[in-house]
C-alpha positions in Angstrom: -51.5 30.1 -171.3 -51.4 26.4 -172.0 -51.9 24.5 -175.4 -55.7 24.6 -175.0 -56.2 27.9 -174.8 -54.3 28.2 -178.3 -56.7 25.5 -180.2 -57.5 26.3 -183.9 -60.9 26.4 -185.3 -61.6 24.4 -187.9 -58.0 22.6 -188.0 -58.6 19.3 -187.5 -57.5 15.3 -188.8 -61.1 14.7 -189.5 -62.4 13.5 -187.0 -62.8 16.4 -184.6 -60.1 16.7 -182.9 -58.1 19.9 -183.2 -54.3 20.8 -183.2 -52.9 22.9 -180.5 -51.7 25.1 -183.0 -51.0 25.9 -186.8 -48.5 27.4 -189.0 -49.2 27.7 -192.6 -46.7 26.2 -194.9 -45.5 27.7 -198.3 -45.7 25.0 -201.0 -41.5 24.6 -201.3 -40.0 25.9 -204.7 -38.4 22.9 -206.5 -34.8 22.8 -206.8 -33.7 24.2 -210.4 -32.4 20.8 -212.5 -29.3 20.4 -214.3 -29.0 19.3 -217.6 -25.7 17.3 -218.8 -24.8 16.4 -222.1 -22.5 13.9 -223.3 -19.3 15.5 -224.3 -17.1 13.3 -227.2 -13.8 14.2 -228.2 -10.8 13.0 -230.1 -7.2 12.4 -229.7 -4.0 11.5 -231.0 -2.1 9.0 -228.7 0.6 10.8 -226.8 -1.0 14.0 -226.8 -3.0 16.0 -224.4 -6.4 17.7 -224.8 -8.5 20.5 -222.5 -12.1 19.4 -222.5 -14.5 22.0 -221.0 -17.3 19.5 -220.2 -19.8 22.2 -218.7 -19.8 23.9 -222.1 -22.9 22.2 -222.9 -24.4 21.7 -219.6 -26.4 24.0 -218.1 -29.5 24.7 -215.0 -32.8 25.3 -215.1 -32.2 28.5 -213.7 -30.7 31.0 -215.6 -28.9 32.8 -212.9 -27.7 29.9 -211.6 -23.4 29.0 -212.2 -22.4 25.2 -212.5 -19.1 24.4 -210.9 -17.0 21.3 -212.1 -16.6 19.3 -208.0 -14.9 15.9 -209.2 -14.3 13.4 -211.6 -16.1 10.5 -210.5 -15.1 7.8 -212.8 -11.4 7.9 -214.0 -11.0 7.0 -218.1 -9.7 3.2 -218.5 -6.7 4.7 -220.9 -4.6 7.6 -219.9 -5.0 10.1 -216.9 -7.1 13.1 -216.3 -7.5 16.3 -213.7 -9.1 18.9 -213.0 -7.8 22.4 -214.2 -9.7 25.2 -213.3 -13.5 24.6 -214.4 -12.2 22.0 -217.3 -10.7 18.5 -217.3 -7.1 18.1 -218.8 -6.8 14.9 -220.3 -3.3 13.1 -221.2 -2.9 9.8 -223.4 0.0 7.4 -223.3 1.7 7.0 -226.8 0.3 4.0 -228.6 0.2 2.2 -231.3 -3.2 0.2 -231.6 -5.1 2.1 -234.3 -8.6 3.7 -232.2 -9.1 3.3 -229.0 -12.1 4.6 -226.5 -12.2 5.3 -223.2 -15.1 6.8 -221.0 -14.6 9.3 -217.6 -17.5 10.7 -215.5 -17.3 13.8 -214.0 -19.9 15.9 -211.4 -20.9 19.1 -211.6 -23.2 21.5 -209.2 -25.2 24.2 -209.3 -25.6 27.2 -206.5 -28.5 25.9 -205.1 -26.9 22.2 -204.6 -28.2 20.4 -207.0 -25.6 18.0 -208.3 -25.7 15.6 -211.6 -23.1 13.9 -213.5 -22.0 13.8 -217.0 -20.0 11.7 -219.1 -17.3 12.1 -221.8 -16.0 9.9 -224.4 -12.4 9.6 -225.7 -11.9 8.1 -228.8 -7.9 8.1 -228.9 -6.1 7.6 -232.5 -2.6 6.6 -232.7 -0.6 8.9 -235.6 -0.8 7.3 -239.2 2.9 6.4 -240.2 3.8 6.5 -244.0 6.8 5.5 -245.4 8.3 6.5 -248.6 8.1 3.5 -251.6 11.5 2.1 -252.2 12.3 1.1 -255.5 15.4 -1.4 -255.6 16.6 -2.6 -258.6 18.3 -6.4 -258.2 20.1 -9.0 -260.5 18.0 -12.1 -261.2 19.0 -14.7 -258.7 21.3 -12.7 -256.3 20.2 -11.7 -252.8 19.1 -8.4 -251.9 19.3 -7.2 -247.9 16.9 -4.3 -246.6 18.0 -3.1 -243.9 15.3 -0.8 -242.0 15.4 1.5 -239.6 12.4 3.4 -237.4 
């Protein structure tokens, strides 16, 4: 047949006109949301450290898996990569006392849902003590230190 022999009853816009046909629609389930969480960790200039950001991140839905995809802002000091489902982070040797530095990184979950988090660095450079010296020196003669790292 043509499209009206297969007019609906009672499906119209309101003002009496009808649709050559109709499908009924389920209501769409929402997409299950992901929660991140701010990661914050510390280390000592020259070292390394294996963050697992999705630790504390998790979906909606429960039988859902999140999956590290990118790091999608690169920390100001040192370098960082991906290493199976965790970022390895590496700082440069330094001497200025603390130091902070932020990365951003993306995560997904099975259903596609994307969000990103956000981890900061606080990097300390190693304390260095020194033993006291104790010289003993004649009034009015001049002593030379000599020292070495």
């Amino acid at each position: 047949g043509n499209a009206s022999s297969y007019k609906t009853s009672g499906l119209s816009e309101g003002r009496g006109r009808n649709y050559p046909f109709a499908a009924l629609l389920e209501k769409p389930q929402a997409k299950p949301s992901i929660t991140v969480e701010t990661d914050s960790v510390t280390v000592l200039s020259g070292e390394s450290i294996t963050i697992d950001v999705l630790a504390n991140d998790h979906s909606s839905d429960a039988n859902s898996t999140l999956k590290l995809d990118k790091i999608t802002s690169k920390p100001s000091i040192g370098s960082a990569e991906i290493s199976g489902q965790k970022i390895h982070y590496s700082v440069p040797v330094s001497d200025i006392p603390e130091q902070r530095a932020v990365m951003k990184y993306q995560v997904s979950d099975d259903f596609g849902t994307t969000a990103e988090g956000e981890v900061v660095i606080t990097i300390n450079s190693p304390v260095i003590t020194a033993n006291s010296l104790q010289y003993k020196a004649l009034e009015d003669t001049p002593l030379e230190l000599n020292l070495h790292q």
